[in-house]
C-alpha positions in Angstrom: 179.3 140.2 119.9 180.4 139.1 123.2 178.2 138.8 126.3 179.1 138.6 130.2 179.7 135.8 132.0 176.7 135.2 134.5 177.6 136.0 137.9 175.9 133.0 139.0 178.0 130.6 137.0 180.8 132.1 136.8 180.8 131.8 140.7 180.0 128.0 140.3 183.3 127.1 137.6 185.8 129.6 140.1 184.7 127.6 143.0 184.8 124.2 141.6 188.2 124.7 140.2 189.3 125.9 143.1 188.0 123.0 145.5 188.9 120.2 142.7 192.1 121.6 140.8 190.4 120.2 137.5 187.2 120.5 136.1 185.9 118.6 133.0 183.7 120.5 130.4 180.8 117.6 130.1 180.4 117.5 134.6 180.0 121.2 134.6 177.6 121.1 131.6 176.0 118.8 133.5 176.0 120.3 136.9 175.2 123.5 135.6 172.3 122.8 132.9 173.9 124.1 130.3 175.4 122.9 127.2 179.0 122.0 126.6 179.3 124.8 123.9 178.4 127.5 126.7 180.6 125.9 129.4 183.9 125.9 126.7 182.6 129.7 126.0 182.8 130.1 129.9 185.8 128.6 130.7 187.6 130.8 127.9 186.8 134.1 129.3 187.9 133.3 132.8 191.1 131.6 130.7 191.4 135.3 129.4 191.5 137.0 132.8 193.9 134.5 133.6 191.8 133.3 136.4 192.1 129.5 135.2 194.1 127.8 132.9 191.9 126.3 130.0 193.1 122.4 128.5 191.8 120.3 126.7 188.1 119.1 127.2 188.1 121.4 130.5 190.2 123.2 132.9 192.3 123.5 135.5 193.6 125.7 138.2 196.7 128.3 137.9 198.9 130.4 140.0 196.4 133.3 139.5 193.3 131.1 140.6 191.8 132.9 143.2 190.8 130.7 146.8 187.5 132.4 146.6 185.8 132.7 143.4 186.0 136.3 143.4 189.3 136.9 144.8 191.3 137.3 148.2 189.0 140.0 149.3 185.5 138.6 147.3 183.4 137.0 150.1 180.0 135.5 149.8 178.7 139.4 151.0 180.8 140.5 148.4 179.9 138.1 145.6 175.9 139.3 146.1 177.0 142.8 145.8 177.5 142.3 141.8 174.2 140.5 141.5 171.5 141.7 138.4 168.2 141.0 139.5 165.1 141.2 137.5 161.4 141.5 139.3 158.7 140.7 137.2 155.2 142.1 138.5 151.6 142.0 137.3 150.4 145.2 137.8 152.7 148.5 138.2 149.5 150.5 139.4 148.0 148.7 142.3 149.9 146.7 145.3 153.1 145.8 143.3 154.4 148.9 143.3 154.8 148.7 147.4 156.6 145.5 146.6 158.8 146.9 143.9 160.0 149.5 146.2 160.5 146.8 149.3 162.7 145.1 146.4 164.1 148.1 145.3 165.1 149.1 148.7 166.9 145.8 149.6 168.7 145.2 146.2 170.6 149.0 146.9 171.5 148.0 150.7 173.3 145.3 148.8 174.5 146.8 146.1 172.8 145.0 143.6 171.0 146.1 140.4 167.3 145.5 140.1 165.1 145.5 137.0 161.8 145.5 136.6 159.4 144.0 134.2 155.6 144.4 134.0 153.4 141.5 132.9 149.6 140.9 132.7 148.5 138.2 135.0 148.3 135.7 132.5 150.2 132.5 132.1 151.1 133.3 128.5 152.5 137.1 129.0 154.6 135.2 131.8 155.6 132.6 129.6 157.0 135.7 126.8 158.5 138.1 129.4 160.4 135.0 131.1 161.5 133.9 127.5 162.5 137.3 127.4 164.7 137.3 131.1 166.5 134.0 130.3 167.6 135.0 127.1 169.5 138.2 128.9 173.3 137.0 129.9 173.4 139.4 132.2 171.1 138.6 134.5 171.2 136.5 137.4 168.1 135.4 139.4 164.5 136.2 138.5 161.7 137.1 140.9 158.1 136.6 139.6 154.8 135.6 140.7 153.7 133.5 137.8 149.9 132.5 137.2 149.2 128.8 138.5 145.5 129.2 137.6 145.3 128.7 134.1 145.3 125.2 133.1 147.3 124.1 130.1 148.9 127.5 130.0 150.4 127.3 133.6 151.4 124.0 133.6 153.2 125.3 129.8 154.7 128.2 132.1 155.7 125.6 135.1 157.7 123.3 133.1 159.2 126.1 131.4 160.3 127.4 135.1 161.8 123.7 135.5 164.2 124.5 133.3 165.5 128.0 134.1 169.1 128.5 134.7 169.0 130.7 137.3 167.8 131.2 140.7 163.9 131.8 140.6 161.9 133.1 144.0 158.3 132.9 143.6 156.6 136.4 145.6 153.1 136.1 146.7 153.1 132.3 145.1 153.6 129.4 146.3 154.4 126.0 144.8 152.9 123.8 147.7 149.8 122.5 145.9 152.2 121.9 142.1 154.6 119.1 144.2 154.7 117.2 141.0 156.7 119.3 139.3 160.6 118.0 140.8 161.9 121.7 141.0 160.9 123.6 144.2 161.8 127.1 144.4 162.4 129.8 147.2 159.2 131.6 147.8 157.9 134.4 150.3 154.1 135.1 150.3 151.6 136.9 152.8 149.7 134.7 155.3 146.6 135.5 153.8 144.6 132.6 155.4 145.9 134.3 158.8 144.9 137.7 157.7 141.3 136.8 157.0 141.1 135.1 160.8 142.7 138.4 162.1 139.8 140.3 160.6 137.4 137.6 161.9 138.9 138.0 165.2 139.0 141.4 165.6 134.6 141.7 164.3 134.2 139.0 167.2 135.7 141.2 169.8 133.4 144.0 168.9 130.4 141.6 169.1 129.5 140.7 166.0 127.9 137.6 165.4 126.6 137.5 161.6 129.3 138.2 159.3 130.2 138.2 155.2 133.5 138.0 153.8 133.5 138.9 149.7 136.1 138.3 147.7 137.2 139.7 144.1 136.8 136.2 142.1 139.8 136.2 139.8 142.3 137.1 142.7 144.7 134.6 143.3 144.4 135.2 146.9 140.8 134.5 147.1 141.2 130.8 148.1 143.1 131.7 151.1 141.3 133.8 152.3 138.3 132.0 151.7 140.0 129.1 153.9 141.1 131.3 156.9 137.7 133.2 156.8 135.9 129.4 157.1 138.8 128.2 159.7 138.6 131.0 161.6 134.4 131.1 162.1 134.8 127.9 163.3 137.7 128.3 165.5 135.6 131.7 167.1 131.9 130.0 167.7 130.4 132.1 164.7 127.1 130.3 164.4 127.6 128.4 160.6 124.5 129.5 159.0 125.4 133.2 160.4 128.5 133.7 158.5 128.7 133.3 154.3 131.2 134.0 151.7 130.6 135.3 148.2 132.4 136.9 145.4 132.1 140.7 144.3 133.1 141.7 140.5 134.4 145.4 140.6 135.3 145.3 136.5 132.2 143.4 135.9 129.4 144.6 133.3 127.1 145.4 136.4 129.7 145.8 139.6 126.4 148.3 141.1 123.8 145.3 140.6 126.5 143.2 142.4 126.7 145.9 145.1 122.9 146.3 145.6 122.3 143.0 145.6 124.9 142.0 147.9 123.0 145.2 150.2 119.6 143.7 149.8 121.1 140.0 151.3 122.7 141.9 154.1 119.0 143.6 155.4 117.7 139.9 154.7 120.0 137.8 156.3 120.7 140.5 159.6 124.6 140.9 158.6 126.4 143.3 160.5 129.7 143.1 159.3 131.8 142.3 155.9 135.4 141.6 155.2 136.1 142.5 151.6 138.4 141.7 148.8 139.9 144.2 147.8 140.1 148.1 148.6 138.2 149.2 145.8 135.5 146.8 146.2 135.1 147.7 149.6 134.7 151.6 149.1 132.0 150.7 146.5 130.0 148.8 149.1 130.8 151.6 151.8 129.7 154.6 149.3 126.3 152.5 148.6 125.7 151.5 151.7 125.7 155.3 152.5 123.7 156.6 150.1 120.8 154.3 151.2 121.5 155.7 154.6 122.7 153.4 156.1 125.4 154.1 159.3 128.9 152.7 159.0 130.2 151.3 161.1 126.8 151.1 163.1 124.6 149.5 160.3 127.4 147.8 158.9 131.2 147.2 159.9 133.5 146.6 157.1 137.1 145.4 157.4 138.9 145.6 154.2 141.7 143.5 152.7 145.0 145.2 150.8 145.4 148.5 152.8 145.9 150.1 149.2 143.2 153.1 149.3 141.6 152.2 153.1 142.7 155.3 155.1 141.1 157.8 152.0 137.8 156.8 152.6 135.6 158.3 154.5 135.1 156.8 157.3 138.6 155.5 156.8 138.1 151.9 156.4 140.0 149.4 159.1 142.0 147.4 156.9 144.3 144.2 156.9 147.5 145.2 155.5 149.8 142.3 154.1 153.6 143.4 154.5 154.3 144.3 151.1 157.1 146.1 151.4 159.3 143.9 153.7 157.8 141.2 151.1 160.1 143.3 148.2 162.7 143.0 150.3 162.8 139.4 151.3 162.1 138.3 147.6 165.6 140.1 147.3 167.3 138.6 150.3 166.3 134.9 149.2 167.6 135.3 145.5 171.0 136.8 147.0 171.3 133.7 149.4 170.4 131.0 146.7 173.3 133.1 144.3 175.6 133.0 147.6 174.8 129.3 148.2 172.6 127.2 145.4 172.7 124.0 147.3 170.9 125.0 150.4 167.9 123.8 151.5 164.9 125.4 150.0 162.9 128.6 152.0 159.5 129.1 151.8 158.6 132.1 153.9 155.1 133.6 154.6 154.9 137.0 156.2 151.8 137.7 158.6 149.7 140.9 157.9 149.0 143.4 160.2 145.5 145.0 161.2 145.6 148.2 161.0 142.3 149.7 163.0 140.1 152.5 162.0 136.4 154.0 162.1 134.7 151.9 159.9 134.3 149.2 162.5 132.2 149.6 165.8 130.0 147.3 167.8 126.6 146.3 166.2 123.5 147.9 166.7 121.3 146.0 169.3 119.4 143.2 167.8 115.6 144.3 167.5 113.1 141.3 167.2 115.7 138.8 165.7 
């Protein structure tokens, strides 16, 4: 059975004949990362559409050779048009799907195909579902956010990355704190570090002065919030031994014990305000803060972080939103530029969040007796 050439390299043999007149089989192996037996395989379809002429350990350019590698009319705009993307997301059911449809949204403006592939957050489902991609002709960049947090089983996943053959863009990743792996990637991620000290900013204004930020403890965005929430304190005067971080478990065996306890250190320590990681953990703290009768947002402001569920609760909850959808869509954009140009310089893009105000937040009660 015969499969498609690759967009991506049949892109890369058109326009190399084109520029040199000749190519030889074992450079473009080479330059391309494949192996001889898939470049002769390559070179005799395009020999077939009469596109090049195909010789003896390579090929060289005809007559019918187009200037551009996808004829007289085919521009760069035009070559990204024919484009099969696949996305490959952790969860279908809770933040991804915004970014899906940003994706979604900018592969049809360009008339590219998207697919989609779910995966669990884990290293090893990454490492099947990319064995899985790669091993599909027809695709021609991937777009994941691959787990960097489990040990032997990311670095397994990283150095498989290495060796893809196609364009990669990391969403919501980042390969800053990996540089010892030689292969960067294009990669857009929220500011998340920014939209903890936009949260931190906005309590200050009200007045607050003693403030929490909890975080779900297996998110991978935990850490930078964590170091925007501690930058941020300092940055704004918040008094050190006023402000605390701490880690909530929503799936845990107990997430109510969590909850109560968390409560029973905010009478304690005179807390007035939380930032909390995620949605769902922040309506749990919300619902039992009210059912020990407590006021929000006068007994307790909370900001929380994802924007998934915020404006359902009741009070709706002021929320940091990251920009998930324009994050879908500029996954897209940077895949279609590294097909349209693989040797340019490497982009990694972070998006700032927005605050998005509601009623959950308020000034703080007046201090009595602290």
């Amino acid at each position: 059975m015969s499969t498609a050439l690759p967009d991506s390299r049949r892109f890369a043999i058109l326009e190399r004949v084109a520029r040199d007149g000749e190519v030889r089989v074992t450079t473009l192996a080479e330059d391309l990362g494949v192996s001889p037996i898939t470049v002769r395989r390559d070179l005799a379809r395009l020999a077939q559409e009469q596109l090049i002429e195909q010789v003896h350990g390579g090929a060289r350019r005809t007559a019918g050779t187009p200037a551009s590698p996808l004829g007289d009319a085919a521009g760069p705009a035009e070559y990204a048009t024919q484009a099969t993307l696949a996305i490959v997301a952790p969860s279908l059911q809770y933040y991804w799907p915004t970014i899906v449809s940003g994706a979604r949204h900018a592969a049809s403006e360009h008339g590219a195909r998207l697919l989609v592939q779910a995966s669990s957050a884990s290293a090893e489902d990454n490492l099947a579902v990319l064995d899985q991609l790669t091993a599909d002709p027809s695709i021609d960049a991937l777009i994941l956010a691959p787990d960097l947090r489990s040990g032997a089983a990311s670095e397994r996943l990283l150095e498989r990355l290495q060796g893809v053959q196609l364009p990669v863009v990391l969403a919501e990743r980042s390969m800053h704190a990996f540089s010892v792996h030689g292969r960067s990637f294009d990669s857009v991620r929220t500011d998340h570090a920014s939209g903890a000290a936009m949260a931190l900013r906005h309590l200050r204004e009200l007045g607050h002065e003693r403030v929490t930020m909890l975080c779900d403890p297996f998110s991978p965005t935990r850490p930078l919030l964590e170091q925007g929430f501690e930058r941020a304190s300092t940055e704004l005067g918040f008094d050190a031994r006023h402000t605390h971080t701490g880690t909530i478990d929503t799936h845990g065996n107990s997430p109510f014990e969590a909850i109560d306890a968390f409560l029973d250190r905010r009478r304690e320590q005179g807390t007035t305000a939380a930032l909390i990681h995620s949605d769902e953990a922040a309506l749990l703290v919300l619902q039992h803060a009210q059912r020990r009768g407590w006021s929000v947002p006068h007994d307790l402001s909370i900001v929380s972080y994802d924007d998934e569920l915020s404006e359902l609760a009741h009070p709706p909850l002021t929320a940091v939103a990251p920009p998930k959808q324009a994050l879908g869509e500029r996954a897209v954009l940077l895949a279609l530029g590294r097909l349209r140009q693989p040797d340019c310089p490497i982009e990694r893009v972070e998006l700032l969040p927005s605050l998005r105000t509601r009623s959950s937040t308020a000034a703080p009660r007046p201090a009595i007796g602290r």
